[in-house]
Backbone of each chain as ProteinMPNN parsed JSONL, in Angstrom:
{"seq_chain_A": "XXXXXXXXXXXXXXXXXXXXXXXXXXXXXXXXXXXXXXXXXXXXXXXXXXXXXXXXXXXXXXXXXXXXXXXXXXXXXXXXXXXXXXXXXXXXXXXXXXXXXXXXXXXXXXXX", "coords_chain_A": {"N_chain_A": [[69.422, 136.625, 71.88], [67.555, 133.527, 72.897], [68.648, 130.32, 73.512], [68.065, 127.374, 71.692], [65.804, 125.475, 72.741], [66.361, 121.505, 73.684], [64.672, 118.768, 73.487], [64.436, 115.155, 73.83], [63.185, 112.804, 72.834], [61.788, 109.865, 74.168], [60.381, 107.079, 76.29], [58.65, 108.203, 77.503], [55.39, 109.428, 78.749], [53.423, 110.763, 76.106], [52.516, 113.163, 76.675], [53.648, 114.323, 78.691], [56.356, 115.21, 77.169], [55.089, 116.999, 75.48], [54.531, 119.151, 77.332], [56.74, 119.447, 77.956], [57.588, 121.084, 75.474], [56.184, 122.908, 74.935], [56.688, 124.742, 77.069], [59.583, 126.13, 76.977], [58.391, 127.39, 74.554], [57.273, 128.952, 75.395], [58.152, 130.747, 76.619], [60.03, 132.1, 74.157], [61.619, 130.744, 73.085], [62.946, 128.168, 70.67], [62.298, 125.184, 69.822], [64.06, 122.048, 69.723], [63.082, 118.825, 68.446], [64.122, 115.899, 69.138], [64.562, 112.622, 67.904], [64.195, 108.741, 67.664], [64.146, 105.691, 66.084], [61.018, 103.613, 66.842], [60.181, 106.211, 68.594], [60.129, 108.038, 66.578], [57.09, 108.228, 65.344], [55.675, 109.036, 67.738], [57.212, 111.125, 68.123], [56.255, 113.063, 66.197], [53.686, 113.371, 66.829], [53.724, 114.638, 69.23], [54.828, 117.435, 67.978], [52.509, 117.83, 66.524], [50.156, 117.609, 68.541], [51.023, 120.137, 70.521], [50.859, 122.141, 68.603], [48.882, 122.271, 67.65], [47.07, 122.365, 70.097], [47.979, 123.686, 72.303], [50.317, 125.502, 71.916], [49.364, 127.543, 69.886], [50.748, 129.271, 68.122], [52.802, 128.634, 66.719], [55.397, 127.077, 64.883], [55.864, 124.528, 62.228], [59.198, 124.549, 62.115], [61.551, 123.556, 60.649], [61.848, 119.955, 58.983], [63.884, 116.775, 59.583], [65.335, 114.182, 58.569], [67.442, 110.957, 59.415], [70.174, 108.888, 59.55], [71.38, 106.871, 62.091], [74.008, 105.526, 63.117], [74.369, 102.629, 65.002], [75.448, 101.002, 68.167], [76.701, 97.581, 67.702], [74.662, 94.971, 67.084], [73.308, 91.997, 69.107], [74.35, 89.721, 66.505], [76.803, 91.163, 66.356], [76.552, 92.71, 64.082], [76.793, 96.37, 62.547], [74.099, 98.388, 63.876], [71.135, 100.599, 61.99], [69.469, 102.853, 62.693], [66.942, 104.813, 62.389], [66.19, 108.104, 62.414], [64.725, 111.189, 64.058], [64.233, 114.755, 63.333], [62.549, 117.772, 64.772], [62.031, 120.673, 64.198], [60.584, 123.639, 66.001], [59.232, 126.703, 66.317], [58.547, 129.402, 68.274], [55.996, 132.174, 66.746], [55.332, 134.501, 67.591], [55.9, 137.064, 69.068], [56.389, 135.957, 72.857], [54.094, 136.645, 75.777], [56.204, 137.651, 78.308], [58.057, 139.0, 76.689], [57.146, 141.027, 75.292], [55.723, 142.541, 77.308], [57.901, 144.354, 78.335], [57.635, 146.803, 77.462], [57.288, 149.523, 79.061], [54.195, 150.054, 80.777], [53.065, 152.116, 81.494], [54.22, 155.581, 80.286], [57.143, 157.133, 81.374], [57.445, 159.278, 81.452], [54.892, 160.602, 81.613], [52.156, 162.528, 82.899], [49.611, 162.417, 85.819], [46.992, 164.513, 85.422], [45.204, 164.761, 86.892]], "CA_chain_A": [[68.755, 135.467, 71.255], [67.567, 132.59, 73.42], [69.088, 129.401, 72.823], [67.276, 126.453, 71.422], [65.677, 123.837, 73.899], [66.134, 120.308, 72.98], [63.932, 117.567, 74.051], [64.522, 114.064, 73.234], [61.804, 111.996, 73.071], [61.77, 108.6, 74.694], [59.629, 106.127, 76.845], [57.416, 108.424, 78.505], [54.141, 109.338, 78.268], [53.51, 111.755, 75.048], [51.867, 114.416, 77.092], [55.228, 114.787, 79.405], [57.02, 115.933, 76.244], [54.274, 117.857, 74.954], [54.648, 120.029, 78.466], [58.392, 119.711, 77.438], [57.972, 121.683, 74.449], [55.812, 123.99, 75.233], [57.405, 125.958, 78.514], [60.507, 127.106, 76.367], [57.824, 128.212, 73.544], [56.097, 130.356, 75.954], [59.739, 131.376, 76.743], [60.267, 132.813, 73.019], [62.442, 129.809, 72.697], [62.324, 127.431, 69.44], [62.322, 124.183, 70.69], [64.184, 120.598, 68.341], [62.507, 117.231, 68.936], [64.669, 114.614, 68.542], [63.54, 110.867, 68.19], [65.185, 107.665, 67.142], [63.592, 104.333, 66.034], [59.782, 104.035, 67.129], [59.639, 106.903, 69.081], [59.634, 108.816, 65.599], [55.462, 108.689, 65.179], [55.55, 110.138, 69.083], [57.717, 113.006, 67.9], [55.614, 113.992, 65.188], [52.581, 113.68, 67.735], [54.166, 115.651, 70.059], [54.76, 118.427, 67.549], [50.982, 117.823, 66.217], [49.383, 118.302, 69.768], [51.763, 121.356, 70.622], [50.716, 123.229, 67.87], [47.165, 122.527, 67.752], [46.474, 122.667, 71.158], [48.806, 124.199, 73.488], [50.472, 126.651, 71.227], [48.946, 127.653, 68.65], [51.758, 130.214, 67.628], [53.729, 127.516, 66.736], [54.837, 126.347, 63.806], [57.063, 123.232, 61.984], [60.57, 125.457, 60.52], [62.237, 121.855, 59.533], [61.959, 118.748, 59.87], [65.287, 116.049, 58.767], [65.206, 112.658, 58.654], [68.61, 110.889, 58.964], [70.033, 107.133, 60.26], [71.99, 106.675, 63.096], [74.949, 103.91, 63.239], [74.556, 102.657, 66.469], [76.267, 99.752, 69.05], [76.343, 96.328, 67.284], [73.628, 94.194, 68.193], [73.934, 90.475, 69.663], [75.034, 89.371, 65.797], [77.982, 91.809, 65.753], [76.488, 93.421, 63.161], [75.781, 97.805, 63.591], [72.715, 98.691, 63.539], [71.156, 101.358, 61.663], [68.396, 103.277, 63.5], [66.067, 106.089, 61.72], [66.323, 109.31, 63.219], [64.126, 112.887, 63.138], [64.396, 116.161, 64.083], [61.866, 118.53, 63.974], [62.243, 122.016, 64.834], [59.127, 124.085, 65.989], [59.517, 127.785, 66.396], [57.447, 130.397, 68.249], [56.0, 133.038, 65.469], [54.762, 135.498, 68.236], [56.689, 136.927, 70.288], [55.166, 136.068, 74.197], [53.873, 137.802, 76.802], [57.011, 138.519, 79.055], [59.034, 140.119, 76.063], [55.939, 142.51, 74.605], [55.396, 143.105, 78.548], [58.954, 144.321, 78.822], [57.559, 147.851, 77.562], [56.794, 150.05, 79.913], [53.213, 150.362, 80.42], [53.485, 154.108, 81.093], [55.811, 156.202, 79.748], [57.87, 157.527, 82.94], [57.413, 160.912, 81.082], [53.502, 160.578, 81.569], [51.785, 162.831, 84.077], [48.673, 162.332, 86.333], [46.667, 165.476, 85.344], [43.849, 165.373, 87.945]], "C_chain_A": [[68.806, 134.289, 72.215], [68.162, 131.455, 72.788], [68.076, 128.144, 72.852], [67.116, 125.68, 72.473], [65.477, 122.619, 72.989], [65.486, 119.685, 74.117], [63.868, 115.977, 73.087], [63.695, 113.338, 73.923], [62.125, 110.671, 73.381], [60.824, 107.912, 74.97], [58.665, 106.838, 77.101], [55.995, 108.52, 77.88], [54.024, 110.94, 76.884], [52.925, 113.233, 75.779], [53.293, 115.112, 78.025], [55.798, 115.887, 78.209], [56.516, 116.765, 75.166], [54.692, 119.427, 75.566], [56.082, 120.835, 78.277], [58.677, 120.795, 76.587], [57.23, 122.894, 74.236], [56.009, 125.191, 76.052], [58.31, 126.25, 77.588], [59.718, 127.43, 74.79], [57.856, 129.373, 74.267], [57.217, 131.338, 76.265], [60.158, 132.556, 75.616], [61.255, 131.681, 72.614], [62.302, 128.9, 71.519], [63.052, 126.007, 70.047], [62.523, 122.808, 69.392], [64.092, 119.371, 69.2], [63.219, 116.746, 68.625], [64.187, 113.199, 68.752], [64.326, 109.893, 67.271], [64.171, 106.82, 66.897], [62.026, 104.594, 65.548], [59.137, 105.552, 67.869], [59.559, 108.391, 68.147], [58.092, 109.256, 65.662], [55.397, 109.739, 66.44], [56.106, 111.348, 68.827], [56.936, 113.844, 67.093], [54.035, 113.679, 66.039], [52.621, 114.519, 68.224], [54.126, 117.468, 69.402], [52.971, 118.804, 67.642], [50.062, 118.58, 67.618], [49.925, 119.652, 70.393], [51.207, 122.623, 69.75], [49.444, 123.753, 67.505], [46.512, 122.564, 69.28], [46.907, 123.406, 72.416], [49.271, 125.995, 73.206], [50.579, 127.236, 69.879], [49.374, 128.542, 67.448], [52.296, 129.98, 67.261], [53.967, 127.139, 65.306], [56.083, 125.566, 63.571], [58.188, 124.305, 60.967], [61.127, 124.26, 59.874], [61.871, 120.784, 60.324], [62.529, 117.789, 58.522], [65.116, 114.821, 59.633], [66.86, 112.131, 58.67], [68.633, 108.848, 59.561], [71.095, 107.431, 61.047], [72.65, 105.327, 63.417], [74.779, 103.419, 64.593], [75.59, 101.214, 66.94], [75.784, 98.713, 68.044], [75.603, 95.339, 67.812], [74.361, 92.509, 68.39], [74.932, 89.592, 68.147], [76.573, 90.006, 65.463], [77.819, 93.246, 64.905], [76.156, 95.321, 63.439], [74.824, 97.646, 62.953], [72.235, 100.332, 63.23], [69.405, 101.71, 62.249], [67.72, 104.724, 62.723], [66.042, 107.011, 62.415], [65.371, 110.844, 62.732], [64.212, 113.683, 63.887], [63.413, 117.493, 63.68], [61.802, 119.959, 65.207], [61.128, 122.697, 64.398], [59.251, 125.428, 66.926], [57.969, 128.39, 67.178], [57.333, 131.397, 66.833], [55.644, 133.797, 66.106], [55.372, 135.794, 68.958], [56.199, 136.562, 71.745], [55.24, 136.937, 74.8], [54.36, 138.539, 77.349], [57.59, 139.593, 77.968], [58.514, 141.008, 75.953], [55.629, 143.339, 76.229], [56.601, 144.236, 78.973], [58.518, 146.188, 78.315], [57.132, 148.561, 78.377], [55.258, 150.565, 79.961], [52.27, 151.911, 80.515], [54.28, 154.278, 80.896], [55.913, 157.256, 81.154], [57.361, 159.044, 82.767], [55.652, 161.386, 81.76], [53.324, 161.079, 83.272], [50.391, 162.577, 84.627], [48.289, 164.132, 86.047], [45.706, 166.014, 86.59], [44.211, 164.991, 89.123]], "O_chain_A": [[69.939, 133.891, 72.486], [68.249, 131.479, 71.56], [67.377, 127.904, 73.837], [68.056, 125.214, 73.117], [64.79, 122.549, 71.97], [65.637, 119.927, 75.314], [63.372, 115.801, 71.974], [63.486, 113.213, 75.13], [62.994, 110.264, 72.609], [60.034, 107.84, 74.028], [57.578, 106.272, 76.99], [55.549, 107.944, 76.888], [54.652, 111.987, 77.047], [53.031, 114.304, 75.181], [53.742, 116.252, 77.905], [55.703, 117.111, 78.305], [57.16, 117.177, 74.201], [55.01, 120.438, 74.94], [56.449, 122.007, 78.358], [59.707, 121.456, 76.719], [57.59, 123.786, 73.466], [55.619, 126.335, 75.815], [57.676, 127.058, 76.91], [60.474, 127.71, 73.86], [58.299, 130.477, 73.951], [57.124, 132.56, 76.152], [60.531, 133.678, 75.958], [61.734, 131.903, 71.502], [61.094, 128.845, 71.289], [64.148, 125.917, 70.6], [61.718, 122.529, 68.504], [64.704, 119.01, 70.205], [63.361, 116.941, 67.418], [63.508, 112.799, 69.698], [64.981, 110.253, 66.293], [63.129, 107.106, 67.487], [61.636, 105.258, 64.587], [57.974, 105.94, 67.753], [59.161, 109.476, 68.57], [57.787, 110.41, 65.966], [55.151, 110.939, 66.314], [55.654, 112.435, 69.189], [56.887, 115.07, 67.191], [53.14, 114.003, 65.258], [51.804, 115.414, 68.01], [53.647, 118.439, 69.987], [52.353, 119.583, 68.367], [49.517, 119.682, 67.673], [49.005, 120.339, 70.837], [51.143, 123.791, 70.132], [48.999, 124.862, 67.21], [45.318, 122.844, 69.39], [46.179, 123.642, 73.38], [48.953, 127.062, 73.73], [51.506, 127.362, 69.08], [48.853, 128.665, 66.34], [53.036, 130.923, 66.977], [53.026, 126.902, 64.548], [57.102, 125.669, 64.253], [58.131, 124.678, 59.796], [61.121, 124.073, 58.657], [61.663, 120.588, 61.521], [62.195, 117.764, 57.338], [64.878, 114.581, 60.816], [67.625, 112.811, 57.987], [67.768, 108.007, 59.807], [71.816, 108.348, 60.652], [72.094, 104.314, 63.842], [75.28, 104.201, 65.402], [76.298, 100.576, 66.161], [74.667, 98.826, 67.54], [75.853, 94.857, 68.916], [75.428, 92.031, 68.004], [75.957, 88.963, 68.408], [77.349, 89.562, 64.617], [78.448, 94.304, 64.924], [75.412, 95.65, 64.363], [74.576, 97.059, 61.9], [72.698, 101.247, 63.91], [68.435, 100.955, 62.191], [68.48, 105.691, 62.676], [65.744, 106.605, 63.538], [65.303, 111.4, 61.636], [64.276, 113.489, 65.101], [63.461, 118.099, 62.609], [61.621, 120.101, 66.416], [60.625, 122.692, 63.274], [59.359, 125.299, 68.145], [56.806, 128.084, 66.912], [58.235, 131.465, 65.998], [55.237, 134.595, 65.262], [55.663, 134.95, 69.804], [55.123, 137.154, 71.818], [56.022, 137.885, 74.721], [53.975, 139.705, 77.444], [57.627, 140.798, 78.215], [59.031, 142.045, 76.37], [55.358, 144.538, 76.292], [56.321, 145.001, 79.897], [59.233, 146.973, 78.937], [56.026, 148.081, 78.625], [55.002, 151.501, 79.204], [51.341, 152.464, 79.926], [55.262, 153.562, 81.093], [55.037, 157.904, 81.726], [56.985, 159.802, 83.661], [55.432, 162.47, 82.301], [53.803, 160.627, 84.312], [49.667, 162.469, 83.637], [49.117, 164.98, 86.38], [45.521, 167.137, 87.061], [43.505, 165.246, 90.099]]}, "seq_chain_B": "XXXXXXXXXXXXXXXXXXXXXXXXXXXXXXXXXXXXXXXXXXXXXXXXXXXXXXXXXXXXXXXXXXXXXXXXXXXXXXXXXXXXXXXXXXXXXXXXXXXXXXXXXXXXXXXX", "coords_chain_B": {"N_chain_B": [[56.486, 115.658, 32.074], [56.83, 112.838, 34.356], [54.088, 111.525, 36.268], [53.95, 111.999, 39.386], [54.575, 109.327, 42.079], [52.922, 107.786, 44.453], [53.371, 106.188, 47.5], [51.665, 104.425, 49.685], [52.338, 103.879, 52.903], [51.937, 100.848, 55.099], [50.792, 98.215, 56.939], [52.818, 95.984, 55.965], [55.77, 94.263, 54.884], [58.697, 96.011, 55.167], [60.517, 95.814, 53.375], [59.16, 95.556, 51.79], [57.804, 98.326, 50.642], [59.858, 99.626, 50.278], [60.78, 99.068, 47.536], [58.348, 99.135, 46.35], [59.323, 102.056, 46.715], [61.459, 101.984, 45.009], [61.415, 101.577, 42.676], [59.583, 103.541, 40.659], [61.646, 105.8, 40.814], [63.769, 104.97, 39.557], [62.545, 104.976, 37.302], [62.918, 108.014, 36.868], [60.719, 108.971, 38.561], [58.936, 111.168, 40.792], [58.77, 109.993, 44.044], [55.453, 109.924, 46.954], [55.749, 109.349, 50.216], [53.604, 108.207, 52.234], [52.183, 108.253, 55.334], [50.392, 107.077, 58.584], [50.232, 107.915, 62.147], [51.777, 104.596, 63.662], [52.794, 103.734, 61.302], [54.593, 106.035, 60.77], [57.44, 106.17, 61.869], [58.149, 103.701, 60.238], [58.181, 104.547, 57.555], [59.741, 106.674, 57.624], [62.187, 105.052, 57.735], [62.235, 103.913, 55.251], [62.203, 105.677, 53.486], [64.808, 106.341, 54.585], [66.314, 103.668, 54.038], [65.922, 103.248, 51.214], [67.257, 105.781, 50.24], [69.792, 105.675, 50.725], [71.162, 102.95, 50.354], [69.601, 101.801, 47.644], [68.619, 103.593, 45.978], [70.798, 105.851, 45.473], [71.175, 108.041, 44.082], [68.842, 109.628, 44.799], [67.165, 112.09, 46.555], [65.944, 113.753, 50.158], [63.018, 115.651, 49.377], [61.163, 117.072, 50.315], [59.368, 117.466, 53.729], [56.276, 116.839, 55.112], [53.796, 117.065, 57.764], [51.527, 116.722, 59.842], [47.533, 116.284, 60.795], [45.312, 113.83, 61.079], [41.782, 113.403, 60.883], [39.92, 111.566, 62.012], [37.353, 108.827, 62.056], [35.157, 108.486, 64.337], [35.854, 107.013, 67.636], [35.284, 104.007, 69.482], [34.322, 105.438, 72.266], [33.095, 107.589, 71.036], [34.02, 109.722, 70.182], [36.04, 111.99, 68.252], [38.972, 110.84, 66.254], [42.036, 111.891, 66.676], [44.617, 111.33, 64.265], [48.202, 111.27, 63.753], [50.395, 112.442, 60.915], [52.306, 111.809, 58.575], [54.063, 113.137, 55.235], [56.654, 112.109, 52.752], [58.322, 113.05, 50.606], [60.384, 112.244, 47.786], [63.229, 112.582, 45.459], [64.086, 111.716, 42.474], [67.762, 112.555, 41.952], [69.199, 112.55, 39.675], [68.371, 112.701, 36.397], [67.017, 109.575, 34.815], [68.614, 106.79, 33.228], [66.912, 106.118, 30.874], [65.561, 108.565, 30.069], [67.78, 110.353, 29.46], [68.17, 109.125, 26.92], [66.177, 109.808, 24.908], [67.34, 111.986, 23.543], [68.18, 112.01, 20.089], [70.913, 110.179, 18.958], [72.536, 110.231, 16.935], [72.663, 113.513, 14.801], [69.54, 114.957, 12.616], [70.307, 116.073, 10.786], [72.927, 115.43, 10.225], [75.156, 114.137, 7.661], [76.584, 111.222, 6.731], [79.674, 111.534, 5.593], [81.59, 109.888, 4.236]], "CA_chain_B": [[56.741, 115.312, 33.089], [55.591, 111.833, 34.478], [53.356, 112.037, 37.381], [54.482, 111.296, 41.146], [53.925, 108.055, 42.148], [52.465, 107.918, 45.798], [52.996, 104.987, 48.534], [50.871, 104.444, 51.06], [52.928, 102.976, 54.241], [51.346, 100.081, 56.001], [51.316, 97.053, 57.567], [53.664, 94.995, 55.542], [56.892, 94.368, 55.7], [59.334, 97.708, 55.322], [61.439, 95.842, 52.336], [57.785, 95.963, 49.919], [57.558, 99.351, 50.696], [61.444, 99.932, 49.852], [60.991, 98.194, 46.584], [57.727, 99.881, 45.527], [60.112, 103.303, 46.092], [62.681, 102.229, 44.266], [60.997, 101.388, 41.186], [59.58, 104.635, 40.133], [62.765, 106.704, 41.205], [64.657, 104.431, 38.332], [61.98, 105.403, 35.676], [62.839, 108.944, 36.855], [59.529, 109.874, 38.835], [58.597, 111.504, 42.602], [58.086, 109.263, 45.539], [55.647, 110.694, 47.862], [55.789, 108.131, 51.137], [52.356, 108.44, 53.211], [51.849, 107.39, 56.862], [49.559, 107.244, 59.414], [50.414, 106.884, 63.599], [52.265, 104.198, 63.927], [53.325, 103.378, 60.162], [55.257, 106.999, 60.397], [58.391, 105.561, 61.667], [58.759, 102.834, 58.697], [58.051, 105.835, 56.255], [61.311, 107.002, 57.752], [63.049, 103.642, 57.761], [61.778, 103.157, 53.74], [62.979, 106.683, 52.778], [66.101, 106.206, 54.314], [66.711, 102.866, 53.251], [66.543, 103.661, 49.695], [68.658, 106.912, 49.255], [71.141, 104.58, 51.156], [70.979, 101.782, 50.171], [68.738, 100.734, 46.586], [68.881, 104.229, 44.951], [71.732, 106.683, 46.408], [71.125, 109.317, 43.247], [67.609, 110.155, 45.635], [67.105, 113.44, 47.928], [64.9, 114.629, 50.145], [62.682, 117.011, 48.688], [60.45, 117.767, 51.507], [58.607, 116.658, 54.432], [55.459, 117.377, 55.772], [53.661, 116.09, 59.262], [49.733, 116.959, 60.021], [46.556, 115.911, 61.442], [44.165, 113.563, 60.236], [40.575, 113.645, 61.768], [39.448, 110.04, 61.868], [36.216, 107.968, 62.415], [35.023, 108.269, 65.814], [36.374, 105.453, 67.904], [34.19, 103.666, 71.035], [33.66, 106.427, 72.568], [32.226, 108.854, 69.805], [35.018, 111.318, 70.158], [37.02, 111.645, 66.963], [40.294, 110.33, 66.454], [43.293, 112.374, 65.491], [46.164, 110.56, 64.416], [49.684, 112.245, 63.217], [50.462, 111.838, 59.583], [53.326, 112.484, 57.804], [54.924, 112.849, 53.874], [57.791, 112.457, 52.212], [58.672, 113.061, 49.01], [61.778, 111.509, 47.962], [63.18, 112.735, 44.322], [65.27, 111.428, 41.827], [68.452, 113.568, 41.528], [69.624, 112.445, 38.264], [67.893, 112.114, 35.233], [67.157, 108.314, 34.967], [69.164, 106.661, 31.754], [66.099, 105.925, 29.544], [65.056, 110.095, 29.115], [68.736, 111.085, 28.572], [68.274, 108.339, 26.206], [65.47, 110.531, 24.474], [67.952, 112.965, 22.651], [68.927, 111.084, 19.204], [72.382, 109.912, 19.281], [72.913, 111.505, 16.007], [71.283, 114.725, 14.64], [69.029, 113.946, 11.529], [70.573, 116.608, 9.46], [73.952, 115.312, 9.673], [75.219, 113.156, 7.029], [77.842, 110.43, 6.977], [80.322, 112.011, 4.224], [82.52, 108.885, 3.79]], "C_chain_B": [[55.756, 114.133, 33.426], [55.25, 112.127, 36.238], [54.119, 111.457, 38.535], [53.988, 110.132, 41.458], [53.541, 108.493, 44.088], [52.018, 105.901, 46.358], [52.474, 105.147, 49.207], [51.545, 103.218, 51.99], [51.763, 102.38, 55.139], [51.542, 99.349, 56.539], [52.722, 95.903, 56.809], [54.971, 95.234, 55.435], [57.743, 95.96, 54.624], [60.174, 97.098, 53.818], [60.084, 95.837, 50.792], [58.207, 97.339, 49.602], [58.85, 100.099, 50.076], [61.498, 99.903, 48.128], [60.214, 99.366, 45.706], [57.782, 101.403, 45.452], [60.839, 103.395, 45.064], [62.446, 102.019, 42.473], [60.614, 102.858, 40.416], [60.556, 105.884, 39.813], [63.481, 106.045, 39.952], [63.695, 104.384, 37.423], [62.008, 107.073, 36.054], [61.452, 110.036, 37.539], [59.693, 109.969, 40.351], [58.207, 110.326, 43.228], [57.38, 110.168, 46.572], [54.942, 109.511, 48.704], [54.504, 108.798, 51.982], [51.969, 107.652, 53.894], [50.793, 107.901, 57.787], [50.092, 107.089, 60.608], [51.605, 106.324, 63.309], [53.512, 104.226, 62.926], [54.446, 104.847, 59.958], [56.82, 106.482, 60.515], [58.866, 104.184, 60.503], [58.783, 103.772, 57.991], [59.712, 106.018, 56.47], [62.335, 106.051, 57.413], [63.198, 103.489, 56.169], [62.72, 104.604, 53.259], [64.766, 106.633, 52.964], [67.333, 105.008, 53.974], [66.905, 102.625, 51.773], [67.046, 104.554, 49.39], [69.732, 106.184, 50.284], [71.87, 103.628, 50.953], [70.774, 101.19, 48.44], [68.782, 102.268, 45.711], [69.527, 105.824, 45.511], [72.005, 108.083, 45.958], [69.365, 110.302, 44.157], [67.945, 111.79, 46.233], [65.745, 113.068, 48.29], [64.237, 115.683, 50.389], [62.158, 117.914, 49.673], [59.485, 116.686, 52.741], [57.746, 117.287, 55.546], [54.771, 116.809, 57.203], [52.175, 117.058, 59.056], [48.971, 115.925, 60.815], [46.086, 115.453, 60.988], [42.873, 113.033, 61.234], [39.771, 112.506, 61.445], [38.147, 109.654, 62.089], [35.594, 108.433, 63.683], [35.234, 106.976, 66.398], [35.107, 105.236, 68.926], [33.445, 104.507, 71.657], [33.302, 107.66, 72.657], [33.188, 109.924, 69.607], [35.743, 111.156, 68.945], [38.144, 111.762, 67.088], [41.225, 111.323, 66.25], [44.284, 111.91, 65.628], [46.834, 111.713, 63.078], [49.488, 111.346, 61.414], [51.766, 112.523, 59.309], [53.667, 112.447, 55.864], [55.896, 113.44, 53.397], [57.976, 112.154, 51.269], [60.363, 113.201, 49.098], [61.791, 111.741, 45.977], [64.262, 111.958, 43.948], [66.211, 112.503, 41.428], [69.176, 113.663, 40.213], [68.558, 111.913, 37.802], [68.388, 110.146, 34.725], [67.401, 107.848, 33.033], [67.457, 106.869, 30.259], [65.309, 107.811, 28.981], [66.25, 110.518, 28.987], [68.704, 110.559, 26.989], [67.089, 109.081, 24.825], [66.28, 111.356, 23.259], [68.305, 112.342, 21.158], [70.456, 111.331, 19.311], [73.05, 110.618, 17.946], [71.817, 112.212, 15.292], [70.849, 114.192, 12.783], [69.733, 114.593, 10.513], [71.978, 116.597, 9.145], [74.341, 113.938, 8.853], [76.864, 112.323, 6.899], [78.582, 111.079, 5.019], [81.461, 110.7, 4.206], [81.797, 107.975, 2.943]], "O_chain_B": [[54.559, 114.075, 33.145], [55.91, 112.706, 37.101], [54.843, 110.465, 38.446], [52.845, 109.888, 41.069], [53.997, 109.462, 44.695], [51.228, 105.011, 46.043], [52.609, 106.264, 49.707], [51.357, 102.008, 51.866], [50.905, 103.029, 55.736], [52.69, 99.4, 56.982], [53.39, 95.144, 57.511], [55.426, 96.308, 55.828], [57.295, 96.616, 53.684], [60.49, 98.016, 53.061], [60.103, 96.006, 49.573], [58.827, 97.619, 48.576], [58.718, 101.133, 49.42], [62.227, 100.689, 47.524], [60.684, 100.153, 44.885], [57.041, 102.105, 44.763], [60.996, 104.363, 44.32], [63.127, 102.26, 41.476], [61.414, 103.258, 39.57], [60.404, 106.718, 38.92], [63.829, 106.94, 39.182], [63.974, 103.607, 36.51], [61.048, 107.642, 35.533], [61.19, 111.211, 37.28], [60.336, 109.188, 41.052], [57.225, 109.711, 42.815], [58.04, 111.035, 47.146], [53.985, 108.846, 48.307], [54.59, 109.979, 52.319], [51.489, 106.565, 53.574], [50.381, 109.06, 57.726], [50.676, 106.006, 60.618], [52.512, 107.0, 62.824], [54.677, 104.513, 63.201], [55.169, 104.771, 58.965], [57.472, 106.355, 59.479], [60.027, 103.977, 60.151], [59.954, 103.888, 57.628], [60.629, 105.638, 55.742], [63.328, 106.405, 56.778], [64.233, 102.962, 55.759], [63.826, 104.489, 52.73], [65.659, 106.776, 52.129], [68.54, 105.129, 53.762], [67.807, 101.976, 51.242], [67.483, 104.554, 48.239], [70.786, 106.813, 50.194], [73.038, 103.459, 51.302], [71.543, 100.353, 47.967], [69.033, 102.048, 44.527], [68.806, 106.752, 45.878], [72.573, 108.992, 46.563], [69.052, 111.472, 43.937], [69.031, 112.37, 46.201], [64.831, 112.532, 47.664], [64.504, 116.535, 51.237], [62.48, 119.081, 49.895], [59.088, 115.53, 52.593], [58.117, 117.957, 56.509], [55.471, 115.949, 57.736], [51.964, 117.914, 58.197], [49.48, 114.954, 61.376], [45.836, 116.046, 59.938], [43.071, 112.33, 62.224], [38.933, 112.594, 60.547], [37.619, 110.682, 62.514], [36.242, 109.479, 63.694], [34.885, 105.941, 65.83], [34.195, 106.037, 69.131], [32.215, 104.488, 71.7], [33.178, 108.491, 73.556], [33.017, 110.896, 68.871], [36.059, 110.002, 68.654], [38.619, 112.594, 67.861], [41.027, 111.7, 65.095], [44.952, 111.882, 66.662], [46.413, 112.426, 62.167], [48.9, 110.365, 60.959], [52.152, 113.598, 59.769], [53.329, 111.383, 55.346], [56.19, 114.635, 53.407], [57.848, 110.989, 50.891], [61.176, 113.77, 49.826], [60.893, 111.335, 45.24], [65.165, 111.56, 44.684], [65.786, 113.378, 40.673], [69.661, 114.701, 39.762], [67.867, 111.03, 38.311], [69.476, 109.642, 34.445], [66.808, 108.25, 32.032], [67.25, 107.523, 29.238], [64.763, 108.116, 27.922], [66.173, 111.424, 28.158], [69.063, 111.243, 26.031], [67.378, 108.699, 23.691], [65.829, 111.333, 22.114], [69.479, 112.075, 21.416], [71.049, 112.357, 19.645], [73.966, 111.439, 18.007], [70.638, 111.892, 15.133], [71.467, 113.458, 12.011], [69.899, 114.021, 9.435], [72.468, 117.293, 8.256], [73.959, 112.834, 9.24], [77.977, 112.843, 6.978], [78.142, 111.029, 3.871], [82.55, 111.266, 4.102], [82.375, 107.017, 2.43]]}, "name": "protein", "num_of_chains": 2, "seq": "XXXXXXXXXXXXXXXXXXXXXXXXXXXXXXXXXXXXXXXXXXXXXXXXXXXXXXXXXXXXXXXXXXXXXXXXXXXXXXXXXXXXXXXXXXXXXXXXXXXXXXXXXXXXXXXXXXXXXXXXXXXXXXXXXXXXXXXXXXXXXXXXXXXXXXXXXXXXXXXXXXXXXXXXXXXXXXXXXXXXXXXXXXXXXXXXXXXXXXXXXXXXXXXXXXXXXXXXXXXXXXXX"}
């Protein structure tokens, strides 16, 4: 069993972490977005364009909302930050694994 | 059963949106929070400011994410922006339908 790829979503550009989440699909890998704050909407983009356009094998297994205590800002006070996680599974297996059968059987003879 | 109430997340500020959750959840009915783009992160912020915060008997129930196929913008191509919803339940029965049962049964009688 492969192990999950995480990608945490940040500053960049939404297509970066599109790319992100798609190479360990194609892998057989199931791949969890994480995102804090604003860069929530971008995570659930990211899924969105992934699944409709990249890989279309794809689909949403969960997705958890939570808050995140973080460092105290300039008043002292912590701050509580929105958090999501959305986990987005291959449903097919890919190419390399299904390839992994042999495409003759060793047993198989040339007749002519 | 009373019907689901449904917010629509927008521009204004994140403590309306808090408010007009928390009201239905204390007459015992569904919240389901609906965003567009940007407004997805407040959705998050509103859901988890009221099972935190304003009504802590909450869950949530489920949460969905999608596509929505917009207008055509400037230049004619059509939009798609992310969407998300969350439905946010009440986990206890809110006082006024326990309040439903009569407090005493009709066919008992005061024998003193």
């Amino acid at each position: 069993m492969p192990e999950d790829a995480v990608v945490l979503v940040g500053q960049k550009p939404t297509m970066n972490y599109v790319l992100a989440t798609t190479m360990p699909l194609n892998e057989g890998r199931t791949v969890i977005l994480k995102a804090r704050g604003r860069a929530i909407s971008k995570a659930v983009d990211i899924a969105e364009i992934t699944r409709r356009r990249f890989f279309l094998e794809a689909s949403i297994q969960s997705i958890e909302i939570g808050t995140w205590q973080g460092e105290s800002s300039m008043d002292g006070r912590p701050r509580n930050v929105s958090t999501i996680e959305i986990t987005v599974a291959p449903t097919k297996a890919p190419a390399e694994k299904t390839a992994k059968k042999p495409t003759k059987k060793p047993s198989e003879k040339a007749t002519e």
